[in-house]
N, C-alpha and C positions, 0 to 999 in steps of 0.2 A: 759598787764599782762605777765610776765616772770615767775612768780610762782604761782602755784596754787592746790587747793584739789582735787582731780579727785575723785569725792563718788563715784564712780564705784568699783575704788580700796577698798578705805576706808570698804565699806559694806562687800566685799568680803571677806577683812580679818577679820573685826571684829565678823563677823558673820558665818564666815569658809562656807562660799559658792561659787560654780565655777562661774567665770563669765559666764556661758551661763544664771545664776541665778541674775542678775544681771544689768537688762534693769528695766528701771522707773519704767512699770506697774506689772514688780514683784516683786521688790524691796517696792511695797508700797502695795500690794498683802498679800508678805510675815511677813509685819510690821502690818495687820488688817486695812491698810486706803485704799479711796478709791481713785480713780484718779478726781482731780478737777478741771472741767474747761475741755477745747477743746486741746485732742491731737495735739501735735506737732506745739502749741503754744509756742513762746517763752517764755512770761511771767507767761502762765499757768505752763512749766516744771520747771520753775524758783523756781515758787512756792512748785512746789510739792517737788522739790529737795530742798528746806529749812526745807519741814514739815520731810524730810528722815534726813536731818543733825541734826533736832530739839532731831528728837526717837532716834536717835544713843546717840546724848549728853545727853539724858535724862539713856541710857542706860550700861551710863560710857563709849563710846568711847572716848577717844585724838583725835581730827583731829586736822592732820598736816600734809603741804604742801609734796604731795607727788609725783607731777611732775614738771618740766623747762623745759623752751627752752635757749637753750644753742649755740650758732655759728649756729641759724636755727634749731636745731637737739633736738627734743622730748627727754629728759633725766627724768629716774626716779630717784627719793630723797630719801634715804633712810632714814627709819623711826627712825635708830638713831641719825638723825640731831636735834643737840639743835632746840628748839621750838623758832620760833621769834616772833618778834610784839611785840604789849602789853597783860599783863596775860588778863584772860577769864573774864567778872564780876562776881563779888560776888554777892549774894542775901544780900538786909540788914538786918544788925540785929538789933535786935528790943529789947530792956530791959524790964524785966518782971516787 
């Protein structure tokens, strides 16, 4: 992976909090959930980092890719980079 979302960032800005605010268990602390599964699990943080992407998008965040590695060397992306990939799903709509 060469680009990727760092929700660390993400929450911090969306949410205007410092990063000292901003480790798993207060990041899902400060969201009312609770930590699932066995700290310092991969697949447990995996998870819980899905349920924190899940309340952002529920809470109108954009996430977008906002670090690279670049010649070895950690680069941040600014958040006015056109959005890549494919758009987001839509919910379907249903006729009444």
């Amino acid at each position: 992976a060469k680009r990727w979302i760092n929700i660390r960032k993400s929450y911090g800005n969306f949410y205007k909090v410092p990063r000292s605010q901003t480790k798993l268990t207060m990041m899902l602390e400060n969201l009312g959930m609770n930590y699932d599964g066995r700290p310092h699990s991969g697949l447990d943080d995996s998870k819980n980092i899905a349920r924190i992407a899940i309340r952002m998008l529920q809470d109108g965040c954009e996430l977008r890719v906002n670090e690279r590695m670049h010649a070895g060397q950690l680069m941040t992306v600014s958040s006015l980079a056109p959005l890549e990939g494919a758009p987001a799903p839509q919910m379907p709509r249903y006729r009444n």
